[in-house]
N, C-alpha and C positions, 0 to 999 in steps of 0.2 A: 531494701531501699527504705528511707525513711521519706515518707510523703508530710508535705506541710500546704498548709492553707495557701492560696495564691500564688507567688513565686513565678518564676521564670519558665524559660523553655522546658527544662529538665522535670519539673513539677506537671506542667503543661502534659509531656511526656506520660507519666504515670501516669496521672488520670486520666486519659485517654484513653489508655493503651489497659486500663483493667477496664474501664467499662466496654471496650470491644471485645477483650479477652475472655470477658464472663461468659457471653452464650454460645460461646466456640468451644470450650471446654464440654467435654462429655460430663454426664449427671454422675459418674463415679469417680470422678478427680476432684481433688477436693482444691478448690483455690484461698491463698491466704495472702495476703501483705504485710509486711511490717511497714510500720508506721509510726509516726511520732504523735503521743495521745491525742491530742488539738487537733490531727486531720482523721481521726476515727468517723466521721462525716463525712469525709471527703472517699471512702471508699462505696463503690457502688453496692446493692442488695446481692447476697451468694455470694460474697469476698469474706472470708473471716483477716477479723484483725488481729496482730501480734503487733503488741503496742510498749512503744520506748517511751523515753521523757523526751521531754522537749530539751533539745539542747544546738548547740551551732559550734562551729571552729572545732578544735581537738576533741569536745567531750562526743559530739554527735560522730567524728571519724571513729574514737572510741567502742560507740555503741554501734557503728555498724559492723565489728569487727567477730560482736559478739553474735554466733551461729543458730539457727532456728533448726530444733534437734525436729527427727521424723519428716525430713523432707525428701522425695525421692528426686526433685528438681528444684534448685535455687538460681534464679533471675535474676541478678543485679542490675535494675535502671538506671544505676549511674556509677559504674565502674567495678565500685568494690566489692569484694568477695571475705564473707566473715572467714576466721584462721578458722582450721580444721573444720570447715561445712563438709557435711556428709551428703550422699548423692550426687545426681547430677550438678553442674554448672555452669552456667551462661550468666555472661558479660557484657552489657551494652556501653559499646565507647563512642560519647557524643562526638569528642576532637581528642586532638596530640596537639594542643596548643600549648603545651606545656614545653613540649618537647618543639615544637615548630615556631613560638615566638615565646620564647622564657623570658626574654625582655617585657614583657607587657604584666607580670606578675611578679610580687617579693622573691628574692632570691629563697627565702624557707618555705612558700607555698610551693614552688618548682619546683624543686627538692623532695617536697613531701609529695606530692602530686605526682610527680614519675614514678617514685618507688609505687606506689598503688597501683598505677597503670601495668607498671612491668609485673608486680608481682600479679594482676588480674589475667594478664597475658599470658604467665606461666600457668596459673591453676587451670583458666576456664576450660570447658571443654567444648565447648561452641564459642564464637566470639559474635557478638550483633553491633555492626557499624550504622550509624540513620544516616547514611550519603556514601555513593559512590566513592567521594573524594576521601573521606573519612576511613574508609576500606579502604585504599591505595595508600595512604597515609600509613597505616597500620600495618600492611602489608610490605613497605618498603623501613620501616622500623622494626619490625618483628620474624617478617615470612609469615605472619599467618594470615588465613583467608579469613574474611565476615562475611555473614550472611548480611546482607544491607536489607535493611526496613524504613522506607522511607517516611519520615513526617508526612505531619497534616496540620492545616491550620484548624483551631481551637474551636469546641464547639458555639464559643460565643461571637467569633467572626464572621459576622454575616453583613450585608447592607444594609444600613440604617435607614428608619424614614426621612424625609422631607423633617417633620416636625422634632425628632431626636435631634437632628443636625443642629436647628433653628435655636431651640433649647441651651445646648453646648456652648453653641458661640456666643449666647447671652451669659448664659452664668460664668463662663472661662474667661469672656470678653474678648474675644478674638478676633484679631485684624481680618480684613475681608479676605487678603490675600497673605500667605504664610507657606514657609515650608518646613515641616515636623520630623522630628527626630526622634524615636520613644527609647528609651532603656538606656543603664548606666552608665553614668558619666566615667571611662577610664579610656588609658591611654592606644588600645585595640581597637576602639572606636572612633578616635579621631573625626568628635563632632568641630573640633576647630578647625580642621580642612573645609567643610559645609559655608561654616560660619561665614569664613573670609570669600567664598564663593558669594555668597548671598548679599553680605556688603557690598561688594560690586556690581550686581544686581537691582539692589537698592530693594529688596524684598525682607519684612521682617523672619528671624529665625528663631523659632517654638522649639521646646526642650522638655520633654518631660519624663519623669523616675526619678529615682538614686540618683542624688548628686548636681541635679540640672539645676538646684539654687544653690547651690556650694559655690567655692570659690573657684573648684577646677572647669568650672564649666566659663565657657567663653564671655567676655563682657559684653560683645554683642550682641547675645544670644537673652531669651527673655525665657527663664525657669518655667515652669508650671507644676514643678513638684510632682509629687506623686498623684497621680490620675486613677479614677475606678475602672476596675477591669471593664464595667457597663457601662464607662464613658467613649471606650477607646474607639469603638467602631464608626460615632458621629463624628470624634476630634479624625481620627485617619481620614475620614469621608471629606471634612469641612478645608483641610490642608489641600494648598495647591497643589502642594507634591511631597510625598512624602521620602526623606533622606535613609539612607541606612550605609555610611561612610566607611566599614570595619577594614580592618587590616587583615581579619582572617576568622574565619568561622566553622566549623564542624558542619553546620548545616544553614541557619540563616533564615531560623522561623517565623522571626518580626515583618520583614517584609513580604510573607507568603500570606502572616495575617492580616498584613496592610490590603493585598492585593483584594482577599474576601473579602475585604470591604470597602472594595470598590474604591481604593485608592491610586492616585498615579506616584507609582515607584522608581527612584533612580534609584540604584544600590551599586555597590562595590561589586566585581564580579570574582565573589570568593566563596570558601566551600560547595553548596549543593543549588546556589540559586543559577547555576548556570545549566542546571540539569533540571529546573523546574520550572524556572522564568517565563520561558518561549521568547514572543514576540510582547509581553504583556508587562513586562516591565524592562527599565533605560538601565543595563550592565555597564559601569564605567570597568574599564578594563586597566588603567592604569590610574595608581594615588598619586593624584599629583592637583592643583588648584587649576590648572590650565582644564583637561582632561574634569574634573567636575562642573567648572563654570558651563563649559560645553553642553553638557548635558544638563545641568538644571535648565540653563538658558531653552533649550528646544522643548524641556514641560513646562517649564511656567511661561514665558510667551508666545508657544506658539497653541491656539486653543486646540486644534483640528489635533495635534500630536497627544493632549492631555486626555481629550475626549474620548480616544481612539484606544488611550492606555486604560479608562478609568469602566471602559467597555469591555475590553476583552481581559483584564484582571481577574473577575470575578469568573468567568466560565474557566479560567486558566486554573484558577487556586482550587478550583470544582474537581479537577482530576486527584488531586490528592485528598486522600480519606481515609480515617482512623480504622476503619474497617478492614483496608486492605493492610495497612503497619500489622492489626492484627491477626492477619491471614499469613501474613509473613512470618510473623512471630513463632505462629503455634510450630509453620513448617521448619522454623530454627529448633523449637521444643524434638520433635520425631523425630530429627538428622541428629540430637543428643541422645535419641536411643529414648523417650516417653513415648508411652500410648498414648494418646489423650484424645 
């Protein structure tokens, strides 16, 4: 895998899942990651690095292709498998959104994106799905079984204080009441379904990542660009309700790290959050503007219903933990035939 500073779920992912994986590892296995130079940091103490350039698009699919010799077991966090890897192999497939909504991406990333998948499908010899859904998905495209590892939200997901809160919505300038959206603007996401919910409403609607001051993002909708990862837990906390509108997700991490901090959640009820939600965040079950108004409507006005979500959120998102992904993991590692 190629780890990079920040980034999304899949980053999220990695660094996680090596810093639980290190003290699970017995003292004579030796652990390594590749990585792309810039995140040589980002690996925890006892991880050696195997370090790439920095690069994106074709040159980094490129460079993951190429094999890290003297491995007895090779991991892939995100899909791909270099040509000729020797030893073991294991495959983490986040989604088949490729294959399950191609419409939502260029027709040459689809393309290119399924060949990987299938060809990681034939090489691996364990496959590791992070969602039930994700494994059934796989399993109805492929026949083959994963071993599921379930996420966790992020070590930075926690409840902010009183005075973080206080802080944000000064410097952000933030309406008293709002309801927030975090992460890219594209059309999987379907933050203009939210939008025209909230119009109606008459509640302002927050946008923040990639994209949310671009022109694809709603005119209603008011940007805030890219946000610090150390901001995120005050702005989730300070939003009346926090949106997460997707059309389709592998797993559906944003809102689990909404909920660690103690946000109230409406989400789409797609990939793994209907396996993790409980009672602690609002599953719309069908996309439609009707079927969201509904639901915003019962968090942002009714308080008794918010208070109730913004309470049992955080003990909810408590059950999932990096520790256990990595308890999972190792037993993915043994079932490929490693001692470790």
């Amino acid at each position: 895998m190629a780890l990079r500073p920040g980034g999304g779920g899949v980053q999220t992912y990695a660094r996680e899942l090596l810093r639980e994986l290190s003290p699970l590892i017995s003292e004579s296995t030796n652990l390594s990651a590749t990585v792309q130079i810039d995140a040589v940091d980002e690996i925890p103490i006892g991880v050696r690095a195997v370090t790439r350039p920095v690069a994106s698009g074709a040159r980094r699919a490129a460079w993951a292709m190429v094999p890290v010799a003297g491995s007895d077991l090779f991991h892939s966090l995100d899909v791909d498998l270099p040509i000729g890897q020797g030893g073991l192999k294991i495959s983490t497939f986040h989604d088949m959104s490729v294959f399950d909504v191609p419409w939502a991406f260029s027709r040459y990333r689809a393309a290119g994106e399924r060949r990987l998948l299938s060809a990681a499908l034939r090489k691996a010899d364990v496959v590791i799905a992070v969602s039930d859904f994700t494994a059934e998905r796989i399993f109805a495209l492929s026949g083959r079984h994963a071993v599921v590892t379930p996420l966790a939200p992020a070590s930075w997901a926690t409840i902010p204080t009183e005075a973080a809160v206080t802080e944000v919505r000064r410097r952000l300038k933030l309406p008293e009441r709002f309801v927030l959206q975090v992460g890219t603007i594209e059309p999987r996401k379907d933050v203009a379904l939210v939008a025209e919910a909230c119009t109606e409403l008459s509640i302002p609607f927050l946008l923040a990542g990639s994209g949310s001051t671009g022109p694809d993002a709603p005119r209603s909708a008011r940007g805030l660009g890219y946000v610090a990862t150390e901001d995120l837990p005050a702005l989730y906390s300070a939003a009346t309700a926090v949106a997460y509108s997707s059309h389709y997700e592998g797993f559906g991490l944003p809102p689990l790290e909404a909920m660690a901090c103690g946000a109230a959640v409406v989400a789409s009820a797609v990939g793994a959050l209907t396996e993790f939600a409980d009672n602690a965040a609002v599953l719309v079950r069908k996309h439609d503007k009707a079927s969201w108004l509904a639901a915003l409507r019962s968090v942002v006005l009714d308080d008794d219903v918010n208070t109730a979500l913004r309470i049992s959120a955080p003990r909810v998102a408590a059950r999932s933990t990096w520790t256990r992904t990595a308890e999972y993991t190792v037993d993915a590692y043994r079932t490929a035939g490693l001692s470790v």
